[in-house]
BALOBA-1460 file (C-alpha; in Angstrom, 3 decimals):
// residues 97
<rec num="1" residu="x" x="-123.245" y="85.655" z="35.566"/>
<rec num="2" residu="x" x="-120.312" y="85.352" z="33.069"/>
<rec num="3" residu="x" x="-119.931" y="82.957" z="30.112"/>
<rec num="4" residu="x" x="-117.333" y="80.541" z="30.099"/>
<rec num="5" residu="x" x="-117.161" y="78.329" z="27.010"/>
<rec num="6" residu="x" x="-119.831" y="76.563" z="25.124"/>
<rec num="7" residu="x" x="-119.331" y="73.017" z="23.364"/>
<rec num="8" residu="x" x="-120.825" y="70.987" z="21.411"/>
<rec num="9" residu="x" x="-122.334" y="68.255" z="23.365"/>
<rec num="10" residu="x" x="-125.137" y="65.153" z="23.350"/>
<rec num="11" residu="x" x="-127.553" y="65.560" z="26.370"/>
<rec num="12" residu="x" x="-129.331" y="62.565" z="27.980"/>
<rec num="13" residu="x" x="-131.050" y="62.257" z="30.535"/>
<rec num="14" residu="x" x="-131.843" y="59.182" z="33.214"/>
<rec num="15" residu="x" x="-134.584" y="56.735" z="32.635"/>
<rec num="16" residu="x" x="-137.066" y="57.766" z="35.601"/>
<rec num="17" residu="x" x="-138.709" y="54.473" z="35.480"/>
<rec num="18" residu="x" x="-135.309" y="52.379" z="35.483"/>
<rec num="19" residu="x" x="-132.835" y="54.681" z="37.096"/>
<rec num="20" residu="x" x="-130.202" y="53.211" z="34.916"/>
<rec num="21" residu="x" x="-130.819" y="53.796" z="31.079"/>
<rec num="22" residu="x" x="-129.802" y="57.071" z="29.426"/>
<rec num="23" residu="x" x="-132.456" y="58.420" z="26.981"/>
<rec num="24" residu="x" x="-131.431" y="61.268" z="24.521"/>
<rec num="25" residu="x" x="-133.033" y="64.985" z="25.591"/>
<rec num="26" residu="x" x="-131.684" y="65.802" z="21.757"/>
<rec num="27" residu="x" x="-131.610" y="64.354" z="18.747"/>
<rec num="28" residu="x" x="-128.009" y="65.239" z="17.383"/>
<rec num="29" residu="x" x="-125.197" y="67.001" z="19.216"/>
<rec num="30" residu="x" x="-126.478" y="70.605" z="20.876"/>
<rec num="31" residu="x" x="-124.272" y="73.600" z="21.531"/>
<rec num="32" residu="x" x="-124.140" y="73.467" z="26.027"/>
<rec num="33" residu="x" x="-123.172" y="76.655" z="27.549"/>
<rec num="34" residu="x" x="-121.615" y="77.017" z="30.796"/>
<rec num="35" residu="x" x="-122.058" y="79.976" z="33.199"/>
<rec num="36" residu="x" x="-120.313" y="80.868" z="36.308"/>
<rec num="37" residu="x" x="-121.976" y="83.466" z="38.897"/>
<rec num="38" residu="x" x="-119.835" y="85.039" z="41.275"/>
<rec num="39" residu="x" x="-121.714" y="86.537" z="43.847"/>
<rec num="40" residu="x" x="-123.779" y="83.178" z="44.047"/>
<rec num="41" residu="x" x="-120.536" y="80.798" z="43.681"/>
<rec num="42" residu="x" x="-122.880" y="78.688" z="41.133"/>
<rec num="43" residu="x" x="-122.300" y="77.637" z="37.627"/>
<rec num="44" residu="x" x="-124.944" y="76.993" z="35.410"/>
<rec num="45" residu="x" x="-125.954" y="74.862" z="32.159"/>
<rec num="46" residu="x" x="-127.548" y="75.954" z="29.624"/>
<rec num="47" residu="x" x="-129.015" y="74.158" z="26.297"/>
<rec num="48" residu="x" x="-131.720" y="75.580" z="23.654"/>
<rec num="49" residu="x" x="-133.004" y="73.494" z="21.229"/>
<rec num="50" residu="x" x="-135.722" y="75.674" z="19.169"/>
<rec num="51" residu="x" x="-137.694" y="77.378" z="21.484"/>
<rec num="52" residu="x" x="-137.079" y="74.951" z="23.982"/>
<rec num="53" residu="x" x="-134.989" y="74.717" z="27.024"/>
<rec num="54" residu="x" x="-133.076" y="71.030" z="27.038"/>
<rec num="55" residu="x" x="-130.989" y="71.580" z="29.809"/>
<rec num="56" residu="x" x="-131.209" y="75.041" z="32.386"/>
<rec num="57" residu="x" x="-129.287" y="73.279" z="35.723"/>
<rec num="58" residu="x" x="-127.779" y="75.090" z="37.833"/>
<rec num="59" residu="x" x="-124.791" y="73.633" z="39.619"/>
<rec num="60" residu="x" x="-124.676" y="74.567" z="43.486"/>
<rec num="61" residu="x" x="-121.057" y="73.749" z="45.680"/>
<rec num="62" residu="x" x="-122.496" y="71.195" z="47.122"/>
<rec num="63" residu="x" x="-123.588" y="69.238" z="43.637"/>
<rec num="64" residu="x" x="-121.035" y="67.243" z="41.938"/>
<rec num="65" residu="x" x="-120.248" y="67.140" z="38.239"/>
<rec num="66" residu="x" x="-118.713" y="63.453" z="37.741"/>
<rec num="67" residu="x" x="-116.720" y="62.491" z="34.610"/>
<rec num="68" residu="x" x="-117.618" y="58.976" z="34.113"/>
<rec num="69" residu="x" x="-115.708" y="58.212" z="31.142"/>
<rec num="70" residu="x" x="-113.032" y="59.965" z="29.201"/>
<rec num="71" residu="x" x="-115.952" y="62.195" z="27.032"/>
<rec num="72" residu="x" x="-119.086" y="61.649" z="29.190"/>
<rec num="73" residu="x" x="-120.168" y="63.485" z="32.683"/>
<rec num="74" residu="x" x="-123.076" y="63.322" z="34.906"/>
<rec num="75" residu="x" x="-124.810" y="65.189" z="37.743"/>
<rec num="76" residu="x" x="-127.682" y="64.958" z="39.625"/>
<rec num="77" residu="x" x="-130.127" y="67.871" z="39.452"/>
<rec num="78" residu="x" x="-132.611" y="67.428" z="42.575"/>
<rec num="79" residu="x" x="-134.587" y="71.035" z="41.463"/>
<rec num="80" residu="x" x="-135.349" y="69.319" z="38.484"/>
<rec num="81" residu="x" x="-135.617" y="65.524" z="39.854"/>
<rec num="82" residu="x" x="-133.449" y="63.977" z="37.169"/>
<rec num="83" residu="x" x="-129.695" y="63.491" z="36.483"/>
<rec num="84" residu="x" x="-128.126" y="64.952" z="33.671"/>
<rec num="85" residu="x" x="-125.391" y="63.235" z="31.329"/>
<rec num="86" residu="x" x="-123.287" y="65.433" z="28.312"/>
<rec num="87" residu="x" x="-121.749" y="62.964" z="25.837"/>
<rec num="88" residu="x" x="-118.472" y="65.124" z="24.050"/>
<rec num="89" residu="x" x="-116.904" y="64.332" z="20.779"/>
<rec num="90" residu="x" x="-113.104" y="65.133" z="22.389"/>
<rec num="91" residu="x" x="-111.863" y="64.601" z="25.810"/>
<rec num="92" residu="x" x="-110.512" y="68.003" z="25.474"/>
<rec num="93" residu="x" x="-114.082" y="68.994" z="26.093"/>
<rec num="94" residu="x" x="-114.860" y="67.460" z="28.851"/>
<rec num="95" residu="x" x="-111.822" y="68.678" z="30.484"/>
<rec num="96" residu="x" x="-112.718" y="72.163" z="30.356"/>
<rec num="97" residu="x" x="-115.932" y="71.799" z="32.457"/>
C-alpha cells in the first residue's frame, strides 16, 4: 500500500435516520490520507482523530467517489453501512483525489 497525498479535509457523515442530512464525524478540519494498493487495485481513506479512527474506507473498483460540488465528494461505504462526505478548503484538493 503506498501513500499518495494527505489533505486537510472536514468529514461528515449521512444522517442514518434521514438519509439526507450530513452530520460532522469531526469537529474542525482533519488531515485525510489517501492510499493506493497495487496488488489489490484499491485505494483507501484514512482519518485519525486522537486515538480514534474517523474514517478507515476502503475504496473497491466497483465503488464510486462522486464530486458533488466544486470542494465536496461523497461515497458510499456498504462495509461500513454509511456514506462518507470530505468537505476541502480549495478545489485544488478535491481534484487530486
Amino acid at each position: 500500500e503506498q501513500p499518495i497525498f494527505s489533505a486537510r479535509a472536514h468529514v461528515f457523515q449521512i444522517d442514518p435516520a434521514t438519509k439526507r442530512n450530513w452530520l460532522p464525524a469531526s469537529k474542525h478540519a482533519v488531515t485525510v490520507s489517501f492510499f493506493y494498493d497495487a496488488s489489490r487495485t484499491v485505494y483507501r481513506i484514512i482519518s485519525v482523530g486522537g486515538t480514534k479512527a474517523i474514517i478507515n474506507s476502503t475504496i473497491t473498483p466497483n465503488m464510486t467517489f462522486t464530486k458533488t460540488s466544486q470542494k465536496f465528494g461523497q461515497w458510499a461505504d456498504s462495509r461500513a453501512n454509511t456514506v462518507y462526505g470530505l468537505g476541502f478548503s480549495t478545489e485544488q484538493q478535491l481534484q487530486q483525489v
